[in-house]
VOGU-3710 file (C-alpha; in Angstrom, 3 decimals, decimal comma):
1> xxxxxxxxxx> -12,692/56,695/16,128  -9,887/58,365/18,402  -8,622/56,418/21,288  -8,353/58,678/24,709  -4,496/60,298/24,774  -2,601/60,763/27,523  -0,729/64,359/28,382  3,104/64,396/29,123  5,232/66,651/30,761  8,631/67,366/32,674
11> xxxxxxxxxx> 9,025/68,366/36,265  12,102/68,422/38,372  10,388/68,276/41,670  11,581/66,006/44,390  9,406/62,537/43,286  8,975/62,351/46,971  6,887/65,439/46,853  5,174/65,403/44,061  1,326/65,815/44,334  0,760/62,924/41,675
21> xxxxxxxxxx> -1,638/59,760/42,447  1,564/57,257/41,838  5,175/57,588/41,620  6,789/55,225/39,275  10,562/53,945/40,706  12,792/51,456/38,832  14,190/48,462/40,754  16,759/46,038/39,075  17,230/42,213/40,207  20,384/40,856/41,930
31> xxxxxxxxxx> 21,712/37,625/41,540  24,586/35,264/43,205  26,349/36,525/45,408  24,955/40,338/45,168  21,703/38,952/46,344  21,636/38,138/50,100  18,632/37,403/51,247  14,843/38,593/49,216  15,023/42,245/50,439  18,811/42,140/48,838
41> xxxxxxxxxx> 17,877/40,598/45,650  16,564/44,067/44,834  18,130/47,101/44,264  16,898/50,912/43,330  17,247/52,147/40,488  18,801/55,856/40,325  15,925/58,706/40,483  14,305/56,638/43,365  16,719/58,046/46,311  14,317/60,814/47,578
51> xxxxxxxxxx> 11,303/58,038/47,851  13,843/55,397/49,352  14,866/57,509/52,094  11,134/58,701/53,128  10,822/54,599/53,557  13,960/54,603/56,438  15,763/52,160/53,661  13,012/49,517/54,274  11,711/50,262/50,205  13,644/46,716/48,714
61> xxxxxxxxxx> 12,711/45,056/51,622  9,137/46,141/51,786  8,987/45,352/47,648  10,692/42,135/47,810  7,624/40,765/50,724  5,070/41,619/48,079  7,032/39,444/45,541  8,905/41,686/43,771  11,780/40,316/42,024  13,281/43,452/39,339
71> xxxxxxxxxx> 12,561/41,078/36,711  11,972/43,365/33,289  8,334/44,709/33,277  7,122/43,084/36,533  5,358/46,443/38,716  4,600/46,207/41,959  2,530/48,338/43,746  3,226/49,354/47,300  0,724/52,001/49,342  2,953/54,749/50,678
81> xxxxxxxxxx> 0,686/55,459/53,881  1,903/59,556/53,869  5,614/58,498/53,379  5,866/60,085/50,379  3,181/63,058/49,045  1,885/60,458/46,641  -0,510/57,472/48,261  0,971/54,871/46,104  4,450/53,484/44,814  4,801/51,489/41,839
91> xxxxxxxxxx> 8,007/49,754/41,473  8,902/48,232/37,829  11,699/45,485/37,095  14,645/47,066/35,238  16,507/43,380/34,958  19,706/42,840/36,130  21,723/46,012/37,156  23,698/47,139/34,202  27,554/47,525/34,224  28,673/51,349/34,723
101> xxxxxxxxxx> 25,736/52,301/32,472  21,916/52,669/32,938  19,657/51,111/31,347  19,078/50,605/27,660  16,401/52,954/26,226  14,711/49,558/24,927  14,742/48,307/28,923  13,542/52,045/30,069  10,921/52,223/27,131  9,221/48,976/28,007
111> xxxxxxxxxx> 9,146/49,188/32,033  7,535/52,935/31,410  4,863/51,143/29,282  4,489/48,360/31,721  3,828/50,728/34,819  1,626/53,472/33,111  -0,725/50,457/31,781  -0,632/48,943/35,323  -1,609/52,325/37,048  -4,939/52,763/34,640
121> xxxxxxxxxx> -7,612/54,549/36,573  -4,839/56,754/37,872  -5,541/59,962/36,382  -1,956/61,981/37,765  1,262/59,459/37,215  4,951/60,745/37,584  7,823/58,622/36,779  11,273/58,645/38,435  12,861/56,333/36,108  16,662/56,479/35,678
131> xxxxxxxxxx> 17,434/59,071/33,007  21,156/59,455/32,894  22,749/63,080/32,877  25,286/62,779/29,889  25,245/61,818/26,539  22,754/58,910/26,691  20,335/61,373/28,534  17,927/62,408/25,178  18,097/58,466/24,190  16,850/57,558/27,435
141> xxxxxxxxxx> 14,187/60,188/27,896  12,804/60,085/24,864  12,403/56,067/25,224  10,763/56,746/28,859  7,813/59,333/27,154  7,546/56,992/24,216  7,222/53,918/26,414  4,749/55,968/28,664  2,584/57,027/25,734  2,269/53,791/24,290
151> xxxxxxxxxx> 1,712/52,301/27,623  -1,493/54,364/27,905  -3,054/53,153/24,525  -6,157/51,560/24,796  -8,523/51,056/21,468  -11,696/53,024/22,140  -13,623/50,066/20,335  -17,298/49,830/20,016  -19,102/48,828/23,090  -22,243/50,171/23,769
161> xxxxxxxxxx> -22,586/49,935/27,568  -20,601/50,837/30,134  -17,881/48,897/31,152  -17,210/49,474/35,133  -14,320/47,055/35,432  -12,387/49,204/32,607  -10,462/51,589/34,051  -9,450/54,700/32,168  -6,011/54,939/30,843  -3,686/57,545/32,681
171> xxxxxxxxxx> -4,239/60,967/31,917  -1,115/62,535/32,479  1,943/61,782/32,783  4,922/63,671/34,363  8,545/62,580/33,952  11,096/63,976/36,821  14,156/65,186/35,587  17,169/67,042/37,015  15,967/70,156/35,208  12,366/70,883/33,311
181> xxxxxxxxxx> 13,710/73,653/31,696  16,409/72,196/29,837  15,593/73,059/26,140  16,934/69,414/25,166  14,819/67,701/27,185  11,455/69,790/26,068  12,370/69,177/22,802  12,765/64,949/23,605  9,199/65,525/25,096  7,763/67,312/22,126
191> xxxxxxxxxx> 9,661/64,901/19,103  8,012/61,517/21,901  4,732/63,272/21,930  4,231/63,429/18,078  5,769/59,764/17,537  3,778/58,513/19,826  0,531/60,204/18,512  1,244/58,511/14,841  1,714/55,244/16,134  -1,305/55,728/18,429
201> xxxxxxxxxx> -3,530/56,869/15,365  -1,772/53,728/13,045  -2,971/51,042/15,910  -6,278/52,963/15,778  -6,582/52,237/12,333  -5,603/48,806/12,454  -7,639/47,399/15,456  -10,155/49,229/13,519  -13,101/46,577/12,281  -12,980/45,482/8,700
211> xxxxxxxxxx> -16,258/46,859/7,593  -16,023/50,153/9,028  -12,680/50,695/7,197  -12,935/49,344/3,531  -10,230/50,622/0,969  -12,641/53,787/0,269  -13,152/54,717/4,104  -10,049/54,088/4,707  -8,405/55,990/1,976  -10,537/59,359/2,862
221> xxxxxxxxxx> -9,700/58,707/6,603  -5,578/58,781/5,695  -6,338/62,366/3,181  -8,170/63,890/5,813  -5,764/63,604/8,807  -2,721/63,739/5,558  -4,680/67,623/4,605  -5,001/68,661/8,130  -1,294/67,764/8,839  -0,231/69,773/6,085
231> xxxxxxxxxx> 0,913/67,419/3,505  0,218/67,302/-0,682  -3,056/64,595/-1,010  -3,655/62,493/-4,418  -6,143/59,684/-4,446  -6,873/57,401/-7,502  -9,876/55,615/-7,112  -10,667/52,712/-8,889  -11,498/54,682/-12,440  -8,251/56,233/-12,322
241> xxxxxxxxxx> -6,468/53,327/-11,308  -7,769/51,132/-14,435  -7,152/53,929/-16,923  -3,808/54,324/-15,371  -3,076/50,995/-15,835  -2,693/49,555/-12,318  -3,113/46,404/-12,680  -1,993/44,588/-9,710  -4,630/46,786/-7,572  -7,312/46,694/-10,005
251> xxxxxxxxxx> -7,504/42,950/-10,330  -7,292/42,122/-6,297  -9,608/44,790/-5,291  -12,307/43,763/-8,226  -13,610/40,639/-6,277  -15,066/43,573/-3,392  -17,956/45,816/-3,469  -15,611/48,612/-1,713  -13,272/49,286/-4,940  -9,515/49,860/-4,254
261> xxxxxxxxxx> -8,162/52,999/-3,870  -3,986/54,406/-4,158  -3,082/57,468/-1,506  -0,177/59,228/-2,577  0,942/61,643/0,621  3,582/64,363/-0,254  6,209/65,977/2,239  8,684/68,520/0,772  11,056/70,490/3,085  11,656/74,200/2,363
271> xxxxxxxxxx> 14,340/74,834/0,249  14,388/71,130/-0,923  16,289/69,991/2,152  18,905/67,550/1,421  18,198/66,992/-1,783  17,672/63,285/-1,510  14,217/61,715/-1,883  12,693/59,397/0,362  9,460/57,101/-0,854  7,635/55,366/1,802
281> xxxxxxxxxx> 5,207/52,441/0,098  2,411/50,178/2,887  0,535/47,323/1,575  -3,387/48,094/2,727  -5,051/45,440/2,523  -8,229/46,185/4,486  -9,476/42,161/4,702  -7,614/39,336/3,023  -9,830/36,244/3,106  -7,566/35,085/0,706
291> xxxxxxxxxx> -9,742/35,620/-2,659  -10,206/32,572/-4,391  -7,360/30,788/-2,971  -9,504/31,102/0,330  -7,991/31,541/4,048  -9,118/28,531/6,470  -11,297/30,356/8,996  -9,461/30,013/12,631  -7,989/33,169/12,940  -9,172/35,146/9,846
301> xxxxxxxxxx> -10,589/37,493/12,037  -6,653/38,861/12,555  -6,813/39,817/8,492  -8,172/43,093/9,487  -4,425/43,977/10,154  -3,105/43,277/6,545  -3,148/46,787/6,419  -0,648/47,550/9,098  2,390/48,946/6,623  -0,314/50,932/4,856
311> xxxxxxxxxx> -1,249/52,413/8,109  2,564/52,553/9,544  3,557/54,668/6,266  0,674/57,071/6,480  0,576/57,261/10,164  4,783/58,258/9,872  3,943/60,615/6,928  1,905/62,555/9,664  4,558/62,869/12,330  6,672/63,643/9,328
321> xxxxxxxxxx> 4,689/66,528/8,736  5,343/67,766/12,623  8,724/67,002/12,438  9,602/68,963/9,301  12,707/67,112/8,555  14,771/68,320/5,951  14,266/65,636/3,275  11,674/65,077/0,515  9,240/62,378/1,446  6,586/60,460/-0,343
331> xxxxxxxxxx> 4,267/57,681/0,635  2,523/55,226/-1,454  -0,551/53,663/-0,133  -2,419/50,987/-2,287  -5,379/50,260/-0,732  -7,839/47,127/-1,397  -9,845/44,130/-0,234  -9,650/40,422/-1,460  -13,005/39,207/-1,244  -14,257/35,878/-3,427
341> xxxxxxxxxx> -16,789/37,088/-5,729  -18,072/36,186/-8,894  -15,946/39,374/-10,105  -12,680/38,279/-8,363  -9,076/37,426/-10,285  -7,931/34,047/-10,111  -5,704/31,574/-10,243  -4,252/31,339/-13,549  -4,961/34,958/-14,738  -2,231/37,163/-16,405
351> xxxxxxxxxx> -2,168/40,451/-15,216  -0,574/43,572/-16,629  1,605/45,544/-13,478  2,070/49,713/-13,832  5,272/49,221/-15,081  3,866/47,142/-18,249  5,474/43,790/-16,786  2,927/40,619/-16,884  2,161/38,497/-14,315  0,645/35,068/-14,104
361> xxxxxxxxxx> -1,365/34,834/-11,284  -0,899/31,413/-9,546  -2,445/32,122/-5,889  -5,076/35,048/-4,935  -4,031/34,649/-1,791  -0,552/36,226/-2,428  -2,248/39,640/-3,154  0,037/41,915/-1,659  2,646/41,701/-3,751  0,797/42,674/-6,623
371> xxxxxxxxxx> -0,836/45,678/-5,255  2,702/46,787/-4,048  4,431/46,033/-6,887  2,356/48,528/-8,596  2,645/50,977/-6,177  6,659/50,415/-6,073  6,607/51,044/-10,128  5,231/54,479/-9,284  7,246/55,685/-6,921  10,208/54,410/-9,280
381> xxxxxxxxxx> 8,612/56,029/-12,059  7,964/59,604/-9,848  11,473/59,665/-8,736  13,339/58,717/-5,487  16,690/58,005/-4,262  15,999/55,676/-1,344  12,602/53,192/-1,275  11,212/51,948/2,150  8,373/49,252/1,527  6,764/47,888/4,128
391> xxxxxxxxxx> 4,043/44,577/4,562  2,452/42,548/6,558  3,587/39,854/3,534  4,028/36,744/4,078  3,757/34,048/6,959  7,345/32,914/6,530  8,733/35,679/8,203  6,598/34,562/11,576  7,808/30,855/10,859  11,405/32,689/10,012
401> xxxxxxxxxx> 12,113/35,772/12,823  9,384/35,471/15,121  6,822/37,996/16,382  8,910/40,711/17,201  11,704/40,183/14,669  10,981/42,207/11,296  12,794/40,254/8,161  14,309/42,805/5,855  15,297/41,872/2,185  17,078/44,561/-0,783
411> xxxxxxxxxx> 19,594/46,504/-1,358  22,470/45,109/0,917  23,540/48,268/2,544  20,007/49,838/2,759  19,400/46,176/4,377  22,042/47,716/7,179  20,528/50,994/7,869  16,852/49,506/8,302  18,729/46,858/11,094  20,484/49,893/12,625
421> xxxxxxxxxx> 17,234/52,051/12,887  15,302/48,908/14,239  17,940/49,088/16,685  18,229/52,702/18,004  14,005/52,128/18,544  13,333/48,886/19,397  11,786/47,746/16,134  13,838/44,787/15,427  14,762/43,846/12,154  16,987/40,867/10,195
431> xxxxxxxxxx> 18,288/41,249/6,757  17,415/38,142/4,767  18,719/37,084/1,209  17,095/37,400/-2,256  18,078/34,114/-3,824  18,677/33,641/-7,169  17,262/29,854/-7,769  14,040/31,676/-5,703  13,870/33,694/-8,598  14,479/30,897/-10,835
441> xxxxxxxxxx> 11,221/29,098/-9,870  9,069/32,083/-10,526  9,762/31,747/-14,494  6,353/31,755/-15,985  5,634/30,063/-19,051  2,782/32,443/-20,288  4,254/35,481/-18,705  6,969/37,718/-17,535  7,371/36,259/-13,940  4,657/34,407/-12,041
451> xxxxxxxxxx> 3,616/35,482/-8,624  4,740/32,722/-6,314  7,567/30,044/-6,819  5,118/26,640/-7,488  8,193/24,760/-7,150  8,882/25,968/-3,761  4,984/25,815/-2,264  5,661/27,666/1,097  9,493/26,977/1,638  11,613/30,578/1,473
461> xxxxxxxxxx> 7,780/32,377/1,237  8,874/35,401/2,706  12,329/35,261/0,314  10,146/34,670/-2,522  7,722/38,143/-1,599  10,863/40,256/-1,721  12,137/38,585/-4,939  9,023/39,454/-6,751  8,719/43,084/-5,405  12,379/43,496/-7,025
471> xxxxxxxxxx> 11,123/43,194/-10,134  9,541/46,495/-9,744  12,703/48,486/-8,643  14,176/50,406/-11,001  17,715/49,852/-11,350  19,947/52,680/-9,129  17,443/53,114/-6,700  18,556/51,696/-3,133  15,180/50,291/-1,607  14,194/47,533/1,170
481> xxxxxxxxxx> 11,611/45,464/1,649  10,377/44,786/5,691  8,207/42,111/6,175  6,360/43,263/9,653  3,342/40,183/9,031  4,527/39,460/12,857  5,649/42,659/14,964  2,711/44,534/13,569  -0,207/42,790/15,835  -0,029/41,456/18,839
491> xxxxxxxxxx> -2,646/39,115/18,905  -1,032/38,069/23,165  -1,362/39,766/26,645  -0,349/43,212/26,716  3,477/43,661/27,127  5,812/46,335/28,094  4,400/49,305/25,953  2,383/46,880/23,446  -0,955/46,833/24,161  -2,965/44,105/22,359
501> xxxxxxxxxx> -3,954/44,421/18,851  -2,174/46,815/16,748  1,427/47,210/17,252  2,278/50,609/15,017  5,297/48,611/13,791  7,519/49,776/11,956  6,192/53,990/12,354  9,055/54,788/14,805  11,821/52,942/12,367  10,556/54,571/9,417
511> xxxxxxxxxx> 11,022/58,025/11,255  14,351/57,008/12,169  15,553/56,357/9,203  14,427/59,455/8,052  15,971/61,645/10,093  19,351/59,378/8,825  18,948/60,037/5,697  18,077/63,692/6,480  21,504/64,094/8,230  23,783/61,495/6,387
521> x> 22,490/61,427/3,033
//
């Protein structure tokens, strides 16, 4: 199921003449003794001058009488009534005017998500949102056509009549800048359009329903669209995975009819690239009900996303194909569903991981772990100098960071770069400790390490998943764990370029860092 996409392109037409059905301006909010009055407690943002003066300088006050206030996101609509070639101005809240610099790419990214969403059933949209002409220019751009892409996402779900009310998302979007033809700025276009497809097809896959994408459907979905992109394909299904001796993903997908699968998705640069070697590993958990540790039932629908970092990796593995960076790439995708069955693992099993360590098994409902710490042993055991793991894990990093906030645990400096590429996209993320009397409690008495500290119930549960997962590191090889059981579904309103549902947290970070290690080693 493919959601409707959205078209982008560059112009450098005056916004004042372009034959578009909206014209997107920024306006930023003034406070103290700036703002004088409501039509002064607005002011334009640059790429808005051509539209301002077709208004005789009555735009801010005209705005602020339909409530406008430049708070961030807020879009106000304003029929133009032939001042301007396009029948309808939208103006959206930049914040507070920044201090001798525009606005942050975060700020632009949002707002252009905010007013593409708000102009559905607009099929020709053209922003004039303040894209500085220096070296913040491609930073600012590209945040403006990613925000702008997102914007437009809307799940093409599974209704069978037709729903008048719904309008269609924008089909195409045109971004004024000071010159179209500016080989930097096609290339910020083309590099936004191919992000933005893989995080449109990872929030497809996620809002997806649970029993139209089991760990076998799911698994053939991610090697079709891996083959067409371009990329090297290896499944293991559930044969291979018992005589290979995976036995984290064996024994939590053996309580389902739909067996587990692993997805191993191959990028290799020309040449060899850098030389470094990047592996990418996404808990999939199609539906966690919790096993036999059962879920309470408010709010299990929302398990249908425990396979967000599964979906994240594979859906950056296919813009990494596009993007041909020059760095060796390899994803790991465990796949499987924890159902209660007469068949499923419980509490108080031992269990014998990939890389021969035993577990005791002391909650089913701590599942990811175990299919990941498998997964992590063979991308260890294939070879790679950096490790990127990614999970909707654990509830403690909602209770921790938030909903937007990422918690990432590791190698200490690896811990750094995943912060700074959260950063540089807007994919927040916190480095967290690995504690050693965390570890302490997860001494088993039967076995090598048990799977949750007993001693510690829920206290430190998100410190506690990235303890365990170290266990499966092999020693030299930098690696991070990001806990994205918050930023990747949005279960609220629509915000900014977040549409509800799936986020396609953390695909843009993952990219980013990347292209880092592409450049910096």
């Amino acid at each position: 199921m493919t959601s409707p996409s959205t078209t982008l392109s560059l112009v450098d037409t005056d916004p004042a003449e372009l034959a578009v059905d909206a014209i997107v301006i920024g306006v930023h909010s003034q406070t103290g003794d700036a703002a004088d009055g409501p039509a002064a407690a607005l002011l334009l943002a640059s790429g808005a001058e051509s539209i301002a003066a077709a208004f005789d300088g009555k735009l801010t006050e005209t705005l602020a009488l339909l409530g406008a206030t430049g708070s961030p996101g807020e879009v106000v609509k304003l029929a133009t009534l032939g001042t301007v070639t396009a029948p309808l101005v939208a103006a959206v809240g930049l914040g507070p005017e920044p201090s001798g610099a525009a606005p942050a790419p975060e700020t632009l990214r949002r707002a252009a998500g905010a007013a593409v969403r708000a102009l559905a059933g607009a099929p020709r949209v053209a922003l004039a949102l303040p894209v500085p002409d220096d070296a913040d220019a491609a930073a600012a751009l590209r945040a403006v056509a990613e925000g702008a892409l997102l914007g437009s996402y809307r799940f093409a779900g599974y209704k069978t009549r037709p729903q008048p009310a719904r309008r269609e998302p924008v089909a195409e979007v045109l971004v004024a800048v000071p010159d179209a033809g500016d080989a930097g700025a096609r290339a910020e276009i083309d590099r936004a359009t191919i992000v933005a497809g893989a995080v449109r097809r990872t929030r497809d896959w996620v809002n997806a329903a649970p029993n139209e994408l089991r760990p076998p459907t799911f698994a053939d979905a991610v090697a079709e669209a891996a083959r067409e992109a371009g990329l090297g394909v290896e499944v293991l299904d559930e044969a291979a995975l018992r005589e290979g001796g995976y036995g984290g993903i064996t024994a939590v997908g053996q309580g389902s009819e739909a067996p587990p699968r692993l997805v191993k998705l191959t990028w290799t640069p020309e040449g060899g690239g850098s030389g470094k070697r990047v592996a990418l590993v996404g808990k999939g958990i199609t539906f966690d009900t919790g096993g036999v540790s059962i879920k309470p039932a408010q709010g299990m629908w929302e398990m249908k996303s425990d396979m967000a970092g599964a979906a994240a990796v594979a859906g950056a593995m296919l813009a990494v194909a596009a993007l041909r960076p020059a760095v060796a790439v390899t994803a790991y995708v465990p796949m499987a569903e924890n159902m209660p069955s007469g068949s499923s693992y419980r509490p108080g099993d031992v269990i014998t991981m990939y890389n021969g360590k035993k577990v005791e098994v002391l909650n089913t409902d701590a599942e990811g772990r175990l299919i990941l710490g498998d997964a992590i042993a063979r991308a260890c055991e294939d070879g790679c100098d950096y490790l990127f793991e990614t999970s909707t894990l654990t509830g403690g990093q909602v209770v921790a960071l938030g909903k937007r906030i990422a918690g990432v645990m590791g190698t200490p400096e690896l811990c750094e770069r995943v912060k700074a590429a959260g950063e540089a996209v807007g994919e927040l993320a916190w480095p967290m400790p690995l504690p050693d009397d965390v570890r302490k409690g997860m001494d088993s008495e039967v076995a090598d390490i048990s799977q949750v500290n007993a001693g510690m119930d829920r206290a430190g549960h998100m410190l506690q998943g990235g303890v365990f997962l170290r266990e499966f590191v092999t020693d030299g090889v930098a690696w991070t764990h990001i806990d994205v059981a918050g930023p990747s579904y949005h279960s609220g309103e629509a915000t900014g370029y977040w549409t509800k549902g799936g986020t396609g947290v953390p695909v843009r970070m993952l990219l980013q860092l990347v292209d880092d290690i592409a450049a910096n080693g």
